[in-house]
PDB file as gemmi writes it, atoms N, CA and C in Angstrom:
CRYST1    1.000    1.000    1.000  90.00  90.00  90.00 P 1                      
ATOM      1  N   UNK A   1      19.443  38.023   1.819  1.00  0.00           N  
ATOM      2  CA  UNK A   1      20.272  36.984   1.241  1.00  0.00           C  
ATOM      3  C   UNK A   1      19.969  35.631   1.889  1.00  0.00           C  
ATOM      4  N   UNK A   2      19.894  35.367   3.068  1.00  0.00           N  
ATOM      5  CA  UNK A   2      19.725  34.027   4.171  1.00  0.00           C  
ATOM      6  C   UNK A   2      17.896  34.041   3.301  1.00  0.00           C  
ATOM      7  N   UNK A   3      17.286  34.429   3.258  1.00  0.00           N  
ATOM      8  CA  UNK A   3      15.942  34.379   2.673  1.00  0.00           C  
ATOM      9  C   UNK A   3      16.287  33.755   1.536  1.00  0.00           C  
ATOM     10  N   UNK A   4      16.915  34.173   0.591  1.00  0.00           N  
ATOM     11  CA  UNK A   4      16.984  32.904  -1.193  1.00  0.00           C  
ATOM     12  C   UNK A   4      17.916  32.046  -0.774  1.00  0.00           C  
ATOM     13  N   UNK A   5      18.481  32.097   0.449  1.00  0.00           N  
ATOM     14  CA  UNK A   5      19.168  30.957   0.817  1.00  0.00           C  
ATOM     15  C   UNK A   5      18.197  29.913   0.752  1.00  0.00           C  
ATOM     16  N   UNK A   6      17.660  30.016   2.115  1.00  0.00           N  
ATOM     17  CA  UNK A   6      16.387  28.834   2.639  1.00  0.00           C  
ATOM     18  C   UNK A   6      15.360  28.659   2.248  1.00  0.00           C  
ATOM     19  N   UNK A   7      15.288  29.731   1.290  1.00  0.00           N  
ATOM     20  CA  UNK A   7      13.954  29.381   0.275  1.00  0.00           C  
ATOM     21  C   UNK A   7      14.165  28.345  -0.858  1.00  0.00           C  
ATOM     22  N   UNK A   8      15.405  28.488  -1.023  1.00  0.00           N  
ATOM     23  CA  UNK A   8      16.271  27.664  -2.633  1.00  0.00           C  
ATOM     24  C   UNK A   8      16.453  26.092  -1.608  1.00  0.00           C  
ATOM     25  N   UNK A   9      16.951  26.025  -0.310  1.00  0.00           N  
ATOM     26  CA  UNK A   9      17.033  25.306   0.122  1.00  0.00           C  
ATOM     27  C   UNK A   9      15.806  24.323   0.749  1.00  0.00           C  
ATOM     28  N   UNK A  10      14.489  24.883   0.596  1.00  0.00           N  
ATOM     29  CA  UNK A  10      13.431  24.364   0.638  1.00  0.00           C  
ATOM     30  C   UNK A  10      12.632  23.953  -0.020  1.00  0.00           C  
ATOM     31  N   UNK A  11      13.150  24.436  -1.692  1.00  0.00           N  
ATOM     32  CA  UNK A  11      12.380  24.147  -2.797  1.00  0.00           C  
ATOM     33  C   UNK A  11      13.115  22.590  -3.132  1.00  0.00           C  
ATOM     34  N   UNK A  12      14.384  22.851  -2.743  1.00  0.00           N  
ATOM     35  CA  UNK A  12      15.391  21.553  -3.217  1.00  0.00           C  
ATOM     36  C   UNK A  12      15.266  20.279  -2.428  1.00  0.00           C  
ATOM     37  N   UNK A  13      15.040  20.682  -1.177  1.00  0.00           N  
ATOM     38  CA  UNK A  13      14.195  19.508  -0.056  1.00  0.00           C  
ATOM     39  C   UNK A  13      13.238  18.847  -0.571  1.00  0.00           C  
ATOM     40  N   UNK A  14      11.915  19.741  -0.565  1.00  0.00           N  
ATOM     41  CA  UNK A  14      10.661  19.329  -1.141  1.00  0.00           C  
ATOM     42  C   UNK A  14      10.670  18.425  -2.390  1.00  0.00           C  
ATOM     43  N   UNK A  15      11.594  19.193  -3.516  1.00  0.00           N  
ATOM     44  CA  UNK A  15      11.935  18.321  -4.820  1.00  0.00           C  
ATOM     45  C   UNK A  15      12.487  16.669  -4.507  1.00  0.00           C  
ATOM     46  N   UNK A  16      13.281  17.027  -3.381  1.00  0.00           N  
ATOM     47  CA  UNK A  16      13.998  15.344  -3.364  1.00  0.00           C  
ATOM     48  C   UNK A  16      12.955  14.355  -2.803  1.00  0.00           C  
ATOM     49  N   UNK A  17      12.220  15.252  -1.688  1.00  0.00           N  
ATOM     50  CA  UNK A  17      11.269  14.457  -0.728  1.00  0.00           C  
ATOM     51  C   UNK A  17      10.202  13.793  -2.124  1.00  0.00           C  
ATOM     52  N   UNK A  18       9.268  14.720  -2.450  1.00  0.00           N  
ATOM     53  CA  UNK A  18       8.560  14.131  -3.477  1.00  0.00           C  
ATOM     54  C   UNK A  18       8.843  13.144  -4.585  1.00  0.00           C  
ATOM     55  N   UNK A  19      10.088  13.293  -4.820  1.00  0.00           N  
ATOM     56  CA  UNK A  19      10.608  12.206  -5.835  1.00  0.00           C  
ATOM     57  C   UNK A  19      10.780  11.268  -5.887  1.00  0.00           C  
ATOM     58  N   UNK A  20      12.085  11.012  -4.165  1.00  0.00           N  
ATOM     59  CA  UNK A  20      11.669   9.743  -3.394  1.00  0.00           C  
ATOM     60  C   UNK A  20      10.644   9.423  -2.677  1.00  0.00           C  
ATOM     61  N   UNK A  21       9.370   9.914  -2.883  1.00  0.00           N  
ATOM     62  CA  UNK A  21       8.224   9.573  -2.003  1.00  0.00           C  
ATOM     63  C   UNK A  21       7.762   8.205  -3.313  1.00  0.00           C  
ATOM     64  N   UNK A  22       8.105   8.508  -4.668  1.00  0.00           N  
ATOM     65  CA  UNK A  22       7.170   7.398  -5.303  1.00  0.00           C  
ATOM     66  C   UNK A  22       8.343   6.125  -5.981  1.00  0.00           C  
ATOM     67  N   UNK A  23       9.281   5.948  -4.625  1.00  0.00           N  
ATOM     68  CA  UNK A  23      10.294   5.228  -4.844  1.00  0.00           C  
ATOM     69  C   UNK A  23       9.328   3.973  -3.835  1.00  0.00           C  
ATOM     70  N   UNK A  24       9.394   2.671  -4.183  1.00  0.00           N  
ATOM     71  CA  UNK A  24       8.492   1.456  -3.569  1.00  0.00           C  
ATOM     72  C   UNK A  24       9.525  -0.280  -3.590  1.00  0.00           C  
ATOM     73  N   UNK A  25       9.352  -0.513  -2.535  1.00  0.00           N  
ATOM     74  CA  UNK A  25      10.046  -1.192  -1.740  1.00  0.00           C  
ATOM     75  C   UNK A  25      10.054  -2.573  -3.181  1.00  0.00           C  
ATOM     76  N   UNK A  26      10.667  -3.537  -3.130  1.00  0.00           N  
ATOM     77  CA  UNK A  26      10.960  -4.538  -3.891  1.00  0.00           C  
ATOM     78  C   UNK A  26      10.002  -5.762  -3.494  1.00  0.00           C  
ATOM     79  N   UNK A  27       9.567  -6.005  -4.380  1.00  0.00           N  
ATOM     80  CA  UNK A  27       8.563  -7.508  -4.274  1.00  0.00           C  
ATOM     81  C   UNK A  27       9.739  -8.460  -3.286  1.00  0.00           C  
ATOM     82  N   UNK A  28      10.525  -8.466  -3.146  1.00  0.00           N  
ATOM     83  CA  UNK A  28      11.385  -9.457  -1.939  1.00  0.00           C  
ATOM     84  C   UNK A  28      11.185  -9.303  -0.969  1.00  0.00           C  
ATOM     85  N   UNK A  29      11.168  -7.785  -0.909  1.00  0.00           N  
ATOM     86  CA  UNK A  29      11.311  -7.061   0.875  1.00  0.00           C  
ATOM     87  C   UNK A  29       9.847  -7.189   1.309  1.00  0.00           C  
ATOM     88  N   UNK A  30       8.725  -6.711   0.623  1.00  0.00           N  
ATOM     89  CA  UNK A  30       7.553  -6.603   0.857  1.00  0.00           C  
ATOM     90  C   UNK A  30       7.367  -8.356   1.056  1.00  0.00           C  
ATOM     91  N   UNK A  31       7.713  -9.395   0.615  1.00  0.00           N  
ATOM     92  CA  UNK A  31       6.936 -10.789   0.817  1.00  0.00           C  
ATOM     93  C   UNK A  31       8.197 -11.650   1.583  1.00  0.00           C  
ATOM     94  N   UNK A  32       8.956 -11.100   2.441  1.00  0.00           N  
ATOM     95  CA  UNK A  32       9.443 -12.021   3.257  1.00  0.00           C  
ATOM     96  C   UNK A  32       8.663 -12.123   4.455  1.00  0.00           C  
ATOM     97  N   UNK A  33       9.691 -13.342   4.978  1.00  0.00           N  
ATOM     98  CA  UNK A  33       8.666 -13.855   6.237  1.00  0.00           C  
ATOM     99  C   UNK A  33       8.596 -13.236   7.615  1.00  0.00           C  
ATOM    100  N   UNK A  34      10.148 -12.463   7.840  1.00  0.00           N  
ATOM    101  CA  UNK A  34      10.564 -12.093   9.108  1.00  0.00           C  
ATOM    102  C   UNK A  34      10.209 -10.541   8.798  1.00  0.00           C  
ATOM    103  N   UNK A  35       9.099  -9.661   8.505  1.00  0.00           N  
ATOM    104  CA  UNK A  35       8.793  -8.622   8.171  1.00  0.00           C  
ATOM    105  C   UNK A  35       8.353  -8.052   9.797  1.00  0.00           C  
ATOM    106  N   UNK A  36       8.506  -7.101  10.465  1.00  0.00           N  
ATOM    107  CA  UNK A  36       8.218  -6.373  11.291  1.00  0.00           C  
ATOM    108  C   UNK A  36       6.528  -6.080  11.512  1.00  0.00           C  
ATOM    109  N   UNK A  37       6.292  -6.993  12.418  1.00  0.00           N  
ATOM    110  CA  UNK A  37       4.779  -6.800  12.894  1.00  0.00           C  
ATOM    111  C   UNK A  37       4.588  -4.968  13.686  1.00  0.00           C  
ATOM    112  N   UNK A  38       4.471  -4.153  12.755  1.00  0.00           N  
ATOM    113  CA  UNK A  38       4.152  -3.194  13.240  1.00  0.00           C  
ATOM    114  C   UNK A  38       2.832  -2.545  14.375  1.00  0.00           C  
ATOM    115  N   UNK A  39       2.112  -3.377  13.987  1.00  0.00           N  
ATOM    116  CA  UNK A  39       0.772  -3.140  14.612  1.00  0.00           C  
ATOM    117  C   UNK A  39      -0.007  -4.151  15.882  1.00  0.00           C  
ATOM    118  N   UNK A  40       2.205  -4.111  16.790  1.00  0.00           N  
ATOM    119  CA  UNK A  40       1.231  -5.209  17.674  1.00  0.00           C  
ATOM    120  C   UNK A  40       1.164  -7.026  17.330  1.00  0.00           C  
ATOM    121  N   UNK A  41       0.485  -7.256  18.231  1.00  0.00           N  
ATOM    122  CA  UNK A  41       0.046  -8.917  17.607  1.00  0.00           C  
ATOM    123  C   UNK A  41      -0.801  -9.719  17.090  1.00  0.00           C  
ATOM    124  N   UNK A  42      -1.266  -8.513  16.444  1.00  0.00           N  
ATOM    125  CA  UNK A  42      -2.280  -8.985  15.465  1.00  0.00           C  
ATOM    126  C   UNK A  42      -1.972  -9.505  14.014  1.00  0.00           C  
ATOM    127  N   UNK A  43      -2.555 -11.225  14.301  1.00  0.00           N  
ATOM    128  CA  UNK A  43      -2.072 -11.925  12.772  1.00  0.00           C  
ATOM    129  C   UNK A  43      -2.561 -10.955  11.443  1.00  0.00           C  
ATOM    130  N   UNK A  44      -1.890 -11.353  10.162  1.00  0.00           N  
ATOM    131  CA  UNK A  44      -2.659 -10.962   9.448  1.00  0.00           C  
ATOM    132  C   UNK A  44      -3.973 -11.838   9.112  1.00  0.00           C  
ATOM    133  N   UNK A  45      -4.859 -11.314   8.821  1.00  0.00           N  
ATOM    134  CA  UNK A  45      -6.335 -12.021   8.925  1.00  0.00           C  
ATOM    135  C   UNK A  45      -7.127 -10.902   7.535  1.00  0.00           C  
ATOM    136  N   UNK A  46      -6.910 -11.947   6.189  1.00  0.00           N  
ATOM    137  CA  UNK A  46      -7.237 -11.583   4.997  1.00  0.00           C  
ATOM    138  C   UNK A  46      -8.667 -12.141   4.523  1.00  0.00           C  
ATOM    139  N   UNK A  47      -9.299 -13.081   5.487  1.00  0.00           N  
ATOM    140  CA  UNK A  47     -10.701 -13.962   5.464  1.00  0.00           C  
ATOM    141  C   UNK A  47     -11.706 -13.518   6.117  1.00  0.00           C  
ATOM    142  N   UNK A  48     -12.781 -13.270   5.276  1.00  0.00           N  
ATOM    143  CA  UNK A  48     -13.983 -12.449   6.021  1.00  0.00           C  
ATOM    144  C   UNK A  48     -14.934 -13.627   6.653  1.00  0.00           C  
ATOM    145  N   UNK A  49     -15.235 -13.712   7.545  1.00  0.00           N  
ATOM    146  CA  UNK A  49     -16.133 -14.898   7.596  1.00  0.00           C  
ATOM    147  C   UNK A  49     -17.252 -14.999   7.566  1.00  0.00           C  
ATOM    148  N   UNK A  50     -18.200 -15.646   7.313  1.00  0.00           N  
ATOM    149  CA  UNK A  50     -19.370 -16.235   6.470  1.00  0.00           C  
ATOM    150  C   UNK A  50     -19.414 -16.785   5.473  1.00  0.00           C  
ATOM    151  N   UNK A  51     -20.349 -16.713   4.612  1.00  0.00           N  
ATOM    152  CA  UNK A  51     -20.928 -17.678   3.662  1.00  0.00           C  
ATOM    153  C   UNK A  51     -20.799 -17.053   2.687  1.00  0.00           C  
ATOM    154  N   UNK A  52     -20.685 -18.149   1.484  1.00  0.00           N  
ATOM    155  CA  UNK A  52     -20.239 -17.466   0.127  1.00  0.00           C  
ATOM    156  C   UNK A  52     -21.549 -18.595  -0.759  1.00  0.00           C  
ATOM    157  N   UNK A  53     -21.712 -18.145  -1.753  1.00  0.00           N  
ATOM    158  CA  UNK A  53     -22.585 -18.772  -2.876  1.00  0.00           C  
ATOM    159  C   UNK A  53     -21.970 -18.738  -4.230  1.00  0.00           C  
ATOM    160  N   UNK A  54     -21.300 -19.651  -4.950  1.00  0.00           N  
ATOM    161  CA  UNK A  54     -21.150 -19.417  -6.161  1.00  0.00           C  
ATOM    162  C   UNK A  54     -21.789 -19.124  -6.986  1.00  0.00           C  
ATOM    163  N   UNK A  55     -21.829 -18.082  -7.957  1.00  0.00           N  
ATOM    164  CA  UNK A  55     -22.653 -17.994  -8.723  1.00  0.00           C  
ATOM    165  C   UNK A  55     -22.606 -17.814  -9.836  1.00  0.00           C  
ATOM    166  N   UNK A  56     -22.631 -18.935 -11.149  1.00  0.00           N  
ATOM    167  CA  UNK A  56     -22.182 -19.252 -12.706  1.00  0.00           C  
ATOM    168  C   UNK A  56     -23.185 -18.330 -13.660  1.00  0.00           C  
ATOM    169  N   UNK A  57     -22.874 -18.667 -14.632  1.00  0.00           N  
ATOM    170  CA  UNK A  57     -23.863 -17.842 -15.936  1.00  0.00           C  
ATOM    171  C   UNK A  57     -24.614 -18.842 -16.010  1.00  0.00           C  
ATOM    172  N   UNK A  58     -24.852 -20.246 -15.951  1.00  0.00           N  
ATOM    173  CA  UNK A  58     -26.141 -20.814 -16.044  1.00  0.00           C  
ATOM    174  C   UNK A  58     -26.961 -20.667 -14.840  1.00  0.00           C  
ATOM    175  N   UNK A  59     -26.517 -20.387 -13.829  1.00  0.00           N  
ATOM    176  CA  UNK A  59     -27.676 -20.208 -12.643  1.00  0.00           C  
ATOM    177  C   UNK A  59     -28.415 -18.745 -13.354  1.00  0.00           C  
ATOM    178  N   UNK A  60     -27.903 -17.333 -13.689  1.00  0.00           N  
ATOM    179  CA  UNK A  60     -28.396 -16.653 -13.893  1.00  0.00           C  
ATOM    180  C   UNK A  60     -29.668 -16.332 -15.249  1.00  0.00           C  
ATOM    181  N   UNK A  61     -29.370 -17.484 -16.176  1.00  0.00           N  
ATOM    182  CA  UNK A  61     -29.840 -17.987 -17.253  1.00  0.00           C  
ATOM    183  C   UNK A  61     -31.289 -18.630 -16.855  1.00  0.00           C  
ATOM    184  N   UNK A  62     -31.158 -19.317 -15.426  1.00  0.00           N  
ATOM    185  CA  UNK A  62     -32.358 -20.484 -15.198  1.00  0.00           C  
ATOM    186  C   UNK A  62     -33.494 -19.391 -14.097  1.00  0.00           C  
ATOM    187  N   UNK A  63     -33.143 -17.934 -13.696  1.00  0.00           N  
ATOM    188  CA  UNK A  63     -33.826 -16.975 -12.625  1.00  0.00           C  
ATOM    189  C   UNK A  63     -34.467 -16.334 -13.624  1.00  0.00           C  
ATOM    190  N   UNK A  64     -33.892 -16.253 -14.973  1.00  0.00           N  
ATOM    191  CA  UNK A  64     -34.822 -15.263 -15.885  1.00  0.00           C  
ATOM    192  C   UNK A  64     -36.250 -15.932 -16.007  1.00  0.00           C  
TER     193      UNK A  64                                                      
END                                                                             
């Protein structure tokens, strides 16, 4: 009996866990300013550095 107990009670866990797993935080919460630097003090740093080349459809037009 304690066996379809905790088995029923583990299927019903799992069900809630997974359901709220694809529950996602609000565009407010995610882009405020005072957000919890989790990882330490490292800025965020979204810029790769080096050199970039633009490159249009007439440059590729004038290599043929």
């Amino acid at each position: 009996m304690n066996t379809i107990i905790f088995g029923a009670l583990a299927i019903i866990s799992l069900f809630i866990f997974f359901n709220l797993g694809k529950v996602k935080a609000s565009r407010k919460q995610l882009d405020r300013s005072n957000r919890i630097n989790r990882f330490g003090n490292q800025e965020p740093n979204n810029i790769i550095e080096g050199e970039a080349k633009e490159i249009s459809e007439d440059d590729d037009q004038k290599n043929s």
